[in-house]
C-alpha positions, 0 to 999 in steps of 0.5 A: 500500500506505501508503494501504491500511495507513493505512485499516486501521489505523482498523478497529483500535479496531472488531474486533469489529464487523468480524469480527460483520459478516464471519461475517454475510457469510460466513453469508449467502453460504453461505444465497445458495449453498445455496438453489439445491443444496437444489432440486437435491436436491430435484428429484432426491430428493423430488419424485420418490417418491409423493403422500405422501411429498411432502407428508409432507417437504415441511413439514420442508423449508419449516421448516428453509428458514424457519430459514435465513432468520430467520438471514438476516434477523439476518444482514442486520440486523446488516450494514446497522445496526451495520456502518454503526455501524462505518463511521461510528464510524471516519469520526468518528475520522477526522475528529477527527484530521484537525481535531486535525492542522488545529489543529497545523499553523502559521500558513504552512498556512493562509496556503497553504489555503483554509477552504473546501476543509479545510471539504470534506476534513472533510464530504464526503470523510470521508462516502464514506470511511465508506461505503467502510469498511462496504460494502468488505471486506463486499462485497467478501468477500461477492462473492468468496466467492459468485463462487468458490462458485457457480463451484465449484458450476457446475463440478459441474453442467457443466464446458464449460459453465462454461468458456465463461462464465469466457471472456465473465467474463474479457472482462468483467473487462478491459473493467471493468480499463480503465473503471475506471482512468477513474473514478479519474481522474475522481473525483479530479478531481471531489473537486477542483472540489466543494473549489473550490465550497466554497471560493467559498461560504465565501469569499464568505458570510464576506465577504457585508458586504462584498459587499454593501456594493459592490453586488457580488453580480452579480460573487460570483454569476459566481465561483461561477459559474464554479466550480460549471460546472467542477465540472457538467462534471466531475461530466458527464464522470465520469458518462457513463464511469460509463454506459459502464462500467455499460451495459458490465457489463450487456451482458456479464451479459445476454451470460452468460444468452445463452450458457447458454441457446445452448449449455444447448441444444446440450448437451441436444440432444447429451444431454450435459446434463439439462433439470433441470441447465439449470434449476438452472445459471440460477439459480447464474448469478443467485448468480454475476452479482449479485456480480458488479454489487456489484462493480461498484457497489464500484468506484464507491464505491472510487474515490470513497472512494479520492479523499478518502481520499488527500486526508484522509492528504494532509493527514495527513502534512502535517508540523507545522513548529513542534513541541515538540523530544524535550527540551523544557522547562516555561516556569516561573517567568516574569520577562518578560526578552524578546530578540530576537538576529540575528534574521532571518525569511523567508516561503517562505524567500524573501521577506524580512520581517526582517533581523539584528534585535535587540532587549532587553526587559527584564523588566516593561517596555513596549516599543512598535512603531511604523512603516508597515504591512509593516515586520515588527511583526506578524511580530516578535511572531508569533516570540514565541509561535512562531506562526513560527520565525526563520529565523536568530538566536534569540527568548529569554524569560528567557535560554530559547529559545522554541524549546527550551520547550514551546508550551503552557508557552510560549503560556499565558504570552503574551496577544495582543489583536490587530488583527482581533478573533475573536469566537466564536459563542456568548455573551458569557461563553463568548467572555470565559471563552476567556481561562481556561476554567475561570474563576469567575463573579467572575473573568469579571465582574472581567475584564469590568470591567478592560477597561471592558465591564461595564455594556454587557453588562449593559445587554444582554437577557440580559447574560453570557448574550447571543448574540455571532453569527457572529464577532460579528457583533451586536457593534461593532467597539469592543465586540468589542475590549474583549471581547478584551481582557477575555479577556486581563485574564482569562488573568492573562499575564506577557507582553503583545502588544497589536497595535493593541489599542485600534485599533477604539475611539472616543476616551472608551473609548480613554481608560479603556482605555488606563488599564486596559491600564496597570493590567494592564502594571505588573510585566508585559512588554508589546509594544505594536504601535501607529498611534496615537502618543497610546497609546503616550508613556508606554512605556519605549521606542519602537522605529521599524521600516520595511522597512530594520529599526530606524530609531530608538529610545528614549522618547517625549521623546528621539524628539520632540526627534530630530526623525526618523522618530517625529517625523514620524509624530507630528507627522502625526497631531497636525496632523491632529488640528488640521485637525479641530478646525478 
């Protein structure tokens, strides 16, 4: 019923269209019905005067019957053109809140899911969904309506007649009942694979470099393989239950034309029953088995809009973890006094990343993050913006919990240059503009400049204006960072996470970079997450974190002449730097 409830309510916004396309129904069983008592009348009215009489009425009966179709015909027009408009109105509503959820759900949801089967709840489900939403209540109520009425209309023609076809249409029913909770298994099952198909297209397209790079296309092909004979299978299994279940159907509704035609006879010979009657009781049984084939194929549909439809308000009802709370507050006026108080952070609730940390940064400093891969940086400055939310302790901006603040106010105040630099497929401009959407064509260019990107892009065929590719794919990895660090000059952020930011550059760009990220950090709070010890000797203070939590800290001079952790690190690379000199 919760799902029932939950599909109803997108017919809301569409009444009218709803209720234009029921009376249509409704107009069009009624013609369906009348046509066959019209005959009966007439073979028992009409045809049975003179000549004249005939010829005289029958031009009125052939207009009128033309007048009942031409509304028809409107009826049958509006179904199938603005009932599909409804049908797919509410698909695009489904599917703009389901991508409007995707995009509230925290980072632990996609840690958990794969691209590929959300890509498959937001394409395929959502279409048989949107099929189900017009062809169900229509054909449903257009079914029931002729089942009763042409019944009804049986009852009047001969009742035991009428009697022994409800009997076989009862054996019909439970032969259908049985069917059909076989269907719904299997069309469940079947949403299930086509998702694992997605996902290993997805999967395997998004890495297709590196793929090829390993010469490993043999073994994608396998995979996918794998997946799409499962999903063959699958897809097997459903339509051999769905031939039994239509060739089922059929060999009952031939069995009804079986039984008028045995026991019409035997109430003819018995004089219960007119030869005209048995005329016009065949054709009520043509109005009363076509319903019942459209629910038949109904069935069909029902499951499989019933499959996805489960699985779009599984997703729904998803619960966001990281919410703003009833009374959150504005971040305003921000310094950029960063703490980090006790703070302890556990994935899954079990496998721990960070213990009883504390750190105090105060406003317009860089503090720097340096250690081996898996020590918490990342982590530590992901509880920041709330990307995560600490398991124990408290992450404060100016003596406010993060989490008492809302997460627009709060992420607006925050620029992150990351390690793994997203381009997005569009242009040079858009890519840059996503630092402040409505950003003039100076800021941009100012932006551009700031992060020493400008005469490459203007060196380019069509500069601002440049195609990026897939996740830029035209771009170099070097390109692609000072483009987002670009967009960060252009956000203007009080507080800067910079995790690896100058990673992917060579030394010269490095160089201007670094000067420029300099620039932008003077009277800002900055977080530097850095593998490269040159980046980071003019920070305020240098914090070493292993997997045992914060081993050292304080400025570059005082961890050098320590001789500890940081030493070790720095000494590594720069004697590195000498065997390369070499």
């Amino acid at each position: 019923m919760f799902i029932l409830k939950k599909f109803i309510q997108y017919y809301k916004p569409y009444q009218f269209l709803f209720y234009m396309d029921m009376v249509c129904a409704l107009t069009m069983s009624m013609i369906d019905l009348a046509f066959p008592q019209i005959l009966n009348l007439l073979t028992k009215g009409l045809f049975t005067q003179s000549s004249a009489e005939i010829l005289h009425g029958i031009g009125y009966v052939g207009g009128g019957l033309i007048v009942m179709y031409l509304i028809r015909y409107g009826c049958q027009y509006y179904i199938t053109s603005w009932g599909h408009v409804m049908g797919a109105r509410m698909e695009s509503d489904m599917r703009q809140d389901l991508f409007d959820h995707l995009q509230r759900l925290p980072f632990s949801y996609y840690d958990k899911n794969n691209t590929g089967e959300m890509m498959s709840k937001l394409v395929s489900d959502l279409f048989d969904i949107s099929e189900l939403a017009h062809h169900g209540p229509e054909n449903l109520f257009i079914s029931i309506l002729k089942i009763i009425g042409s019944f009804a209309l049986l009852m009047l023609i001969h009742v035991k007649m009428t009697l022994i076809l409800l009997c076989v249409t009862m054996i019909m029913v439970v032969f259908s009942v049985y069917q059909n909770r076989k269907l719904k298994a299997i069309f469940m099952d079947n949403r299930k694979k086509i998702a694992n198909v997605n996902s290993r297209v997805q999967d395997s397209l998004s890495g297709i470099r590196v793929v090829k790079s390993f010469a490993n296309e043999e073994i994608e092909s396998e995979k996918f393989k794998s997946s799409n004979v499962e999903f063959l299978d699958s897809k097997e299994t459903g339509y051999k239950i769905m031939g039994s279940f239509h060739a089922g159907n059929n060999f009952f509704e031939g069995l009804l034309y079986v039984t008028v035609l045995v026991f019409g006879g035997v109430f003819i010979a018995n004089g219960t029953m007119q030869l005209t009657d048995l005329a016009v009781y065949a054709l009520y049984i043509g109005i009363f088995i076509n319903p019942l084939d459209v629910l038949i194929n109904f069935t069909e549909q029902f499951q499989k809009g019933y499959a996805g439809f489960k699985r779009f308000v599984d997703v729904l009802q998803t619960e966001p973890e990281i919410v703003d709370k009833e009374d959150a507050i504005s971040l305003t006026n921000v310094r950029g006094e960063i703490a980090f108080k006790d703070v302890s952070f556990y994935y899954d609730k079990t496998t721990e990343v960070l213990e009883k940390v504390t750190i105090s940064i105060e406003a317009g400093k860089t503090v720097a993050l340096v250690g081996p891969s898996g020590g918490g940086k990342t982590t530590l400055c992901s509880l920041l913006p709330r990307f995560y939310d600490v398991t124990e302790g408290s992450v404060t901006i100016d003596g406010k919990d993060v989490r008492d603040v809302t997460l627009k106010s709060l992420r607006s105040n925050i620029g992150i240059v990351q390690q793994d630099v997203y381009m997005f497929a569009g242009s040079v401009r858009d890519n840059i503009s996503y630092g402040k959407p409505k950003a003039a064509e100076e800021e941009i260019i100012k932006a551009a400049k700031n992060a020493n990107i400008h005469d490459f892009i203007m060196s380019l065929d069509y500069g601002y204006d440049t195609y990026v590719g897939e996740r830029g794919v035209r771009l170099s990895g070097g390109q692609k960072q000072r483009l987002a660090i670009a967009r960060v000059f252009l956000k203007n952020p009080k507080i800067l996470i910079l995790d690896e930011a100058t990673s992917a550059l060579d030394n010269e760009s490095e160089r201007h970079i670094q000067a420029s990220l300099e620039q932008l950090s003077k009277d800002r709070t900055t977080i530097v997450i850095a593998h490269r010890l040159s980046t980071i000797r003019n920070a305020d203070e240098i914090i070493v974190i292993n997997d045992r939590g914060i081993q050292e800290r304080g400025n570059h001079e005082t961890l050098l002449l320590q001789d500890g952790l940081y030493a070790k690190y720095y000494n590594m690379q720069f004697e590195g730097l000498e065997e390369l000199n070499k």
